[in-house]
DOKE-724890 format. One record per residue: x negated, y, z negated of N, C-alpha, C, O in turn. Coordinates in pm, whole numbers, plus 50000, padded with zeros to 5 digits. Example, Ala and Ser with C-alpha at 12.3 -4.5 7.8 and 13.67 -1.06 7.14 Angstrom:
REM residues 2
486814943149220487704955049220486804967049220485764966849154/487154977549292486334989449286487105000349213486595011449196/
//
This chain:
REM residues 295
290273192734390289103196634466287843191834392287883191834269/286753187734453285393177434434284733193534368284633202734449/284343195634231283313199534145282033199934182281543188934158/281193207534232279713209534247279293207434095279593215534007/278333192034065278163190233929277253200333891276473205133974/277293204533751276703218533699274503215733749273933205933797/274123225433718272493220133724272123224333552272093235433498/271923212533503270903214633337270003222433343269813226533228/269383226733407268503241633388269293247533422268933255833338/270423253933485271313265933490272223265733308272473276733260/272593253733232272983256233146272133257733045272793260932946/270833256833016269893256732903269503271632949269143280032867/269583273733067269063293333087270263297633021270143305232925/271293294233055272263301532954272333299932847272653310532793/272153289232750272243287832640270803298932582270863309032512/270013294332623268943307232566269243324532572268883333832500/270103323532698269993339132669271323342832584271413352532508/272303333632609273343335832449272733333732312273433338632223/271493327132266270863329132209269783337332144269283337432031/269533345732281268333354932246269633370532264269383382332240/270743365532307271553377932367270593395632431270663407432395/269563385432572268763390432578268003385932722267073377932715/268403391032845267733382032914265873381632961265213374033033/265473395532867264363395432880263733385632754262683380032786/264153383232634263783376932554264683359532608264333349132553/265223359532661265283346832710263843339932807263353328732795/263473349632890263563347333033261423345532905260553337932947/261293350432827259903348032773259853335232663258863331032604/261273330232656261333324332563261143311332704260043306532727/261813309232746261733300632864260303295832933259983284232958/259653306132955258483309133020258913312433174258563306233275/259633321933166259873324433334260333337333344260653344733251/260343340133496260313354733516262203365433458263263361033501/262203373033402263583382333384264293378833486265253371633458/264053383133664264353381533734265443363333793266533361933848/264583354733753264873344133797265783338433658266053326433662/266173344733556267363340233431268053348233473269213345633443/267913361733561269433366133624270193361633707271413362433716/268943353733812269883350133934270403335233885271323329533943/269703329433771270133312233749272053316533663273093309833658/271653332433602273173336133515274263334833652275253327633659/273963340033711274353346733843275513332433948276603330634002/274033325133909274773311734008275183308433890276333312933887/274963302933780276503292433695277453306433725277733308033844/277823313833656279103324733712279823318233827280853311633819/278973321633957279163317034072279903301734050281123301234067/279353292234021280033279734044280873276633925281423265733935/281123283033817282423283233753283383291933792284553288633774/283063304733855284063312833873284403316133768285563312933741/283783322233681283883328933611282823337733538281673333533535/283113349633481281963360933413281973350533267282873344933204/280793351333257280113343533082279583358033019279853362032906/278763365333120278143373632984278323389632987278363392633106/278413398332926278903411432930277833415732910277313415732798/277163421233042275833431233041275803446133034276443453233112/275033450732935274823466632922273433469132939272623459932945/273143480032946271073483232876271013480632767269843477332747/271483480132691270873474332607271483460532474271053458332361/272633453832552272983442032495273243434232572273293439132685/273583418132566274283409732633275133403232532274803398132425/276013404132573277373395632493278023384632596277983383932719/278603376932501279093359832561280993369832585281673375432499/281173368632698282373363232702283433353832641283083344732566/284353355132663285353344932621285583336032729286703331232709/285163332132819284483320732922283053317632792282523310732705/283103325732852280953322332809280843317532665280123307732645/281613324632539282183314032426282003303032441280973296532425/283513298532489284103289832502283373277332571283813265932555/281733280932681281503271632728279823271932592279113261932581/279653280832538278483275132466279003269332333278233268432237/280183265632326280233264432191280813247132263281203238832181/280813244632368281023231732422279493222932466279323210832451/278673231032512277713227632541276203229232437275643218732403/275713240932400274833239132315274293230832199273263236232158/274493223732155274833214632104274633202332117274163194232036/275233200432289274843186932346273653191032389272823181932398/273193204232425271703205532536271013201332435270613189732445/270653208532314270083201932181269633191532183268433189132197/270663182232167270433170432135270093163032243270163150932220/269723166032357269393156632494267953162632487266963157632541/267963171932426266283181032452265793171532329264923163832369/266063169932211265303162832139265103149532158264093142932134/266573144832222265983124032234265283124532359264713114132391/265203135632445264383132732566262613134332508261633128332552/262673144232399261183148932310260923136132246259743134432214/261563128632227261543118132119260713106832132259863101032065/261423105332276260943091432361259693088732315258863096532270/259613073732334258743070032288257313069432404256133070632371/257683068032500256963068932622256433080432639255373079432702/256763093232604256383108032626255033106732522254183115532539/254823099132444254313101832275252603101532347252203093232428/251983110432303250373105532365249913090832349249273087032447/250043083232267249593073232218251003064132247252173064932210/250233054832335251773045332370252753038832231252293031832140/253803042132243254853036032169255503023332177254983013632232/256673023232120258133017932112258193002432145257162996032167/259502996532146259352981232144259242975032313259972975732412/257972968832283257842955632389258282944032426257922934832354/259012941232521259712925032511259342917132601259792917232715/258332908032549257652899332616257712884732663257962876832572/257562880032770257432863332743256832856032816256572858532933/256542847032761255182837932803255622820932815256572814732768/254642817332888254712799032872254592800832766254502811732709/254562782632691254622780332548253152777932543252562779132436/252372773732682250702766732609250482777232612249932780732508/250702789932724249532802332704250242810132558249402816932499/251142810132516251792819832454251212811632308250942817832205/251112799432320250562793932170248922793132137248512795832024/248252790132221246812789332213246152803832278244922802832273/246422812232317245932822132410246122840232359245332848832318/247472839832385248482852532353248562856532167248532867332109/248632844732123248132851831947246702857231946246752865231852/245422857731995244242864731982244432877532030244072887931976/245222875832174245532892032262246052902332159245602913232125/247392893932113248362899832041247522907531917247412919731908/247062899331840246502906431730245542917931717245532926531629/244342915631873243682928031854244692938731958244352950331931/245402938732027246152943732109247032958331996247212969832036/247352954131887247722955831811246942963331738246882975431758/246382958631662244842967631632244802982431670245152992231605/244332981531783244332989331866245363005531921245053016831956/246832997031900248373002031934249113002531826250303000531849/248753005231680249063002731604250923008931636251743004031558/251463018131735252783016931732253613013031829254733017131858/252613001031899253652995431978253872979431908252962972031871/255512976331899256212967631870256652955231940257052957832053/256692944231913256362932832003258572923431993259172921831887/258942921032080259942909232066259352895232165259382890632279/259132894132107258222879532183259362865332192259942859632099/259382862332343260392850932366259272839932432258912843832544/258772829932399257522820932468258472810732458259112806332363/258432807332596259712797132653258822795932792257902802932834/259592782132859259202779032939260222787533071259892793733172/261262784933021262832792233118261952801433174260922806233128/262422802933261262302816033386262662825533377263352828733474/262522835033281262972847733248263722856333386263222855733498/264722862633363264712870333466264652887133386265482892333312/263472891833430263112903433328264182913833364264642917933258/264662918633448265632929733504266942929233431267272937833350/267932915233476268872916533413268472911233221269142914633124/267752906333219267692907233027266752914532964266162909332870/266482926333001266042935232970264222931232902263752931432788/263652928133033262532921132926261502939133023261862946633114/260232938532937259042949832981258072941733077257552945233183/257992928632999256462924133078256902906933070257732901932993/255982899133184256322883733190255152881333226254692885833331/254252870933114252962865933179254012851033207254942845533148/253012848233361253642835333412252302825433472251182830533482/252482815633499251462807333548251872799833636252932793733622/250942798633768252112789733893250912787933981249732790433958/251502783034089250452777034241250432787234280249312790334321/251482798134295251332808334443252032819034371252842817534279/251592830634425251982840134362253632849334391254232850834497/253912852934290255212859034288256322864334395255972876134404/257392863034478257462865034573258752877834572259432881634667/258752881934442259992892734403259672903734386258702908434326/261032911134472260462926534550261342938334419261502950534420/261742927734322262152935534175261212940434057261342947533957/260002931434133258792929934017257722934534065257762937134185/256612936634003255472939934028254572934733979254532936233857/253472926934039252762920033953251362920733937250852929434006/250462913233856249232919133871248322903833824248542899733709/247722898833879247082888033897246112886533786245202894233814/245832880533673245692876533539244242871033589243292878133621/244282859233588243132851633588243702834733693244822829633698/242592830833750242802817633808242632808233675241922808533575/243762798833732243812783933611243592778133677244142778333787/242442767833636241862757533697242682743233674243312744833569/242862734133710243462721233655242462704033675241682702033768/242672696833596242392682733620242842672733618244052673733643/242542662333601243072649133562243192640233455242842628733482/243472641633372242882633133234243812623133213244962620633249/242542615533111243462601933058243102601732886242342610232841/243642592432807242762586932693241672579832747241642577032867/240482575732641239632564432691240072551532616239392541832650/240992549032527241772537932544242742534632665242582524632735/243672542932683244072540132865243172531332934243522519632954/241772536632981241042538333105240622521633056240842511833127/239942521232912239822505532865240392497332889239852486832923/242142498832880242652489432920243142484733048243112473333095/243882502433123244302501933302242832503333363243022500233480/241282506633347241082513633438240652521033526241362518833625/239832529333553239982540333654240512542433741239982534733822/241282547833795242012549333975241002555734031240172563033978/241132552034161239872557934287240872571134326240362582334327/242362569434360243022581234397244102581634319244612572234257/244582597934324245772597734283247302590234341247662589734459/248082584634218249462580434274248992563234305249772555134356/247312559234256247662541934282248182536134178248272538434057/248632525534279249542514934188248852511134083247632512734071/249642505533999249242502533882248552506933783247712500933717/249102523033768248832530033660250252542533682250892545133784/250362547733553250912554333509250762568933511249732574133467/251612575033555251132588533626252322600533566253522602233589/251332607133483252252618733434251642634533491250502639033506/253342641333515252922654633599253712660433574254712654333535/253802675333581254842688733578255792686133693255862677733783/256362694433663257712688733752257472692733940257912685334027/256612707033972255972715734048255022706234134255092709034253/253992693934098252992687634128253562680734235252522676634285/254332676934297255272674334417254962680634532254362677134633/255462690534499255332699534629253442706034646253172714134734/252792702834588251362703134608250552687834653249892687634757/250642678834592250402668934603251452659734709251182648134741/252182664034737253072651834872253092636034858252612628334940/253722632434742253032616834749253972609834856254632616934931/254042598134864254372585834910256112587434877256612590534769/256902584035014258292585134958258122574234824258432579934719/257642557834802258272552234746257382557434581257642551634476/256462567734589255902571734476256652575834329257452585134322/256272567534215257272571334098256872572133971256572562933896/256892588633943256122591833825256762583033716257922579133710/255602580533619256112578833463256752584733395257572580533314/256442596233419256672606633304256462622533415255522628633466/257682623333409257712643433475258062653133383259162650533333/257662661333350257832670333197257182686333273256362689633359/258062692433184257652709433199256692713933088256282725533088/256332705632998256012709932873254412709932926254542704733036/253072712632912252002711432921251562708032758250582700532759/251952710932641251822704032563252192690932486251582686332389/253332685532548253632669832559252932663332664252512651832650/252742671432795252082661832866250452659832807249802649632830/250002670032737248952666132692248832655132561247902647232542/249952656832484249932645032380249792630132429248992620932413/251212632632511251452618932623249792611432654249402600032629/249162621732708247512616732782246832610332665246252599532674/246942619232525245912616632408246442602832358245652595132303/247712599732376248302588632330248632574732389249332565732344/247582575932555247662566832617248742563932696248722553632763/249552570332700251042568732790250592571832906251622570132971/249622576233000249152575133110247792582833137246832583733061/247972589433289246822594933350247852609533366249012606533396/247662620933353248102631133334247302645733409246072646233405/247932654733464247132665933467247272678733381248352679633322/246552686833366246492695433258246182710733301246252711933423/245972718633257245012731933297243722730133186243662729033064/243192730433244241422731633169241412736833032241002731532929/242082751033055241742761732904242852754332827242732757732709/244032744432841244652735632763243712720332699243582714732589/243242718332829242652700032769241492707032738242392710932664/240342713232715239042711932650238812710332494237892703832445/239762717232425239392711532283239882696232277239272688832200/240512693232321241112677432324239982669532395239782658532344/239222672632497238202667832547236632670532482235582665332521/236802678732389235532682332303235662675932143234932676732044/236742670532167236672659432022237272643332059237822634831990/236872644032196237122627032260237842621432264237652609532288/239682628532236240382626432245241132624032401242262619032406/240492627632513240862624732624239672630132711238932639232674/239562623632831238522626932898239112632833123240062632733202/238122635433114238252640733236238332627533347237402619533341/239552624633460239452617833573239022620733673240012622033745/237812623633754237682625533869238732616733991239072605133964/239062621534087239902614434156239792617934294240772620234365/238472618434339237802623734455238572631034519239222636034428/239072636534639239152640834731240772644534702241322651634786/241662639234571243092645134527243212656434505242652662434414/244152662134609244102680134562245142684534436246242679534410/244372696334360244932696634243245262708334269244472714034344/246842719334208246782725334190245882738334141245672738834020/245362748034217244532760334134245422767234117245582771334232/246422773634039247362781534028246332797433952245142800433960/247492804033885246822818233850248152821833748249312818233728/247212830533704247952835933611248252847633638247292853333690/249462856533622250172865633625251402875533534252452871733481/250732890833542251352896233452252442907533496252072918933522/253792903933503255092909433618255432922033499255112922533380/256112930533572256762938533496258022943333591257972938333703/259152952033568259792956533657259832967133728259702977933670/260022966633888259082978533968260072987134009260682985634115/260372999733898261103008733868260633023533841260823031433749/259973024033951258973037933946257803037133873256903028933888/257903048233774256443050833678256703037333554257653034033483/255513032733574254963024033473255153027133310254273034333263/255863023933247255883031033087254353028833047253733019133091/253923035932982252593037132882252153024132793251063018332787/253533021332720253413009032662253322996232767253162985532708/253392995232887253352982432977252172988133045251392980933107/252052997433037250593002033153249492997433002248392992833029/249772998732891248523000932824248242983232789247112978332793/249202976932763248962964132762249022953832848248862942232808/249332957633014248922954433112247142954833132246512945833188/246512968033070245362970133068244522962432943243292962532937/244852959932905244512957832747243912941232823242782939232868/245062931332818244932919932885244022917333000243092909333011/244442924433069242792924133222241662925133187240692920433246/241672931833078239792937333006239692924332948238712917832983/240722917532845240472905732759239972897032859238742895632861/240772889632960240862878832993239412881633108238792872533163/239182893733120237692893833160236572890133091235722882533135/236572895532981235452888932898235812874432844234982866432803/237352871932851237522856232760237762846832908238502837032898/237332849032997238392836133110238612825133039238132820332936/239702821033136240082804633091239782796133096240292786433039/238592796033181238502784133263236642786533166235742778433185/
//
């Protein structure tokens, strides 16, 4: 026969008043009325079928049921009452370990300034940091938070996301390149060399017989690639400006070529209440990237 599973407040009322052997000193130890630790005694009885406690005026004694089940249970209530006290999430001041991951350009030029005053700040929340390009899937590998960067925004009903900042993008070349190929009037003409993320396809639509030089996921090879003359390349802005502020590559206008505006985005998994530690550095980041934009 199918067990009505017990209710954890019907066994922690009992464990207190085998403890206080007392249901008025239970029922104050609890914070609740005499009345309502008789009737919670009343129903476990009821759904074990059996008497636990031997009531007089003026004692309560454990049964040999009632023994037999606190010396099985108290113990464990204990110890579920303290790792539930423990948590790190309960703690006023957000806790416990964070597992994060990022592109490699934002996670290398960007995410060490966050990180450090972020920190500062949280002095006990703990970081596992994975900055990869791969596509995390945060649910099944147990990740807290995923900053991501893309054309369009997130389309997964596992996640929850929260819109970072717009990334702007351009065109760049070396000015040795341009010396020797150049300028192009548009993107994708012949006779130049054309490096792009792998994504720039499906925004840009070129020409069936169109054929990149160079297709790469990396935003920091494609930016070397540019500094090193291996072609005409696009970038995100808050990536090429120090490279463009020491003349190492310059900006292509390419009139009327549409460029990716993508955005930045900070996912977490949408599993009820927000932990403290992802709500506080979800917040933390929106304030930054307000006063620091990227662009």
């Amino acid at each position: 026969m199918k067990r009505t599973p017990l209710d954890y407040q019907l066994l922690a009322i009992f464990v207190a008043v085998a403890d206080e052997t007392s249901f008025s000193k239970a029922a104050a130890k609890l914070g609740m009325g005499k009345g309502t630790v008789s009737r919670a005694i009343a129903q476990l009885e009821e759904l074990l079928g059996a008497e636990l406690l031997h009531r007089n005026t003026h004692k309560v004694a454990l049964s040999t049921a009632g023994l037999a089940l606190y010396e099985r249970t108290a113990h464990h209530l204990a110890a579920l009452d303290h790792a539930v006290c423990k948590l790190p999430e309960l703690a006023e001041q957000p806790s416990g370990l964070l597992r994060l991951t990022a592109p490699l350009d934002f996670g290398r030029l960007v995410l060490p300034d966050i990180l450090a005053q972020f920190s500062r700040r949280y002095p006990d929340i703990h970081f596992d940091l994975h900055i990869t390009n791969r596509r995390v899937d945060l649910v099944a590998e147990g990740f807290d938070v995923a900053i991501r960067a893309g054309a369009v925004a997130l389309k997964d009903s596992t996640l929850t996301g929260r819109k970072l900042s717009r990334v702007g993008a351009s065109h760049y070349a070396a000015p040795s390149y341009l010396v020797r190929r150049g300028k192009p009037k548009a993107w994708g003409e012949a006779g130049h060399d054309w490096i792009m993320p792998p994504h720039a396809k499906d925004v840009w639509k070129p020409a069936k017989d169109f054929v990149s030089r160079f297709v790469c996921d990396d935003f920091f090879l494609i930016r070397d690639l540019i500094r090193d003359g291996a072609g005409i390349g696009v970038l995100p802005r808050y990536l090429a400006t120090p490279y463009v502020r020491e003349g190492l590559i310059e900006d292509v206008p390419l009139g009327e070529t549409p460029l990716f505006e993508g955005a930045l985005h900070l996912l977490y998994p949408s599993s009820g209440q927000v932990p403290r530690k992802v709500a506080a550095f979800r917040d933390f980041v929106v304030d930054w990237l307000k006063r620091s934009p990227l662009e």
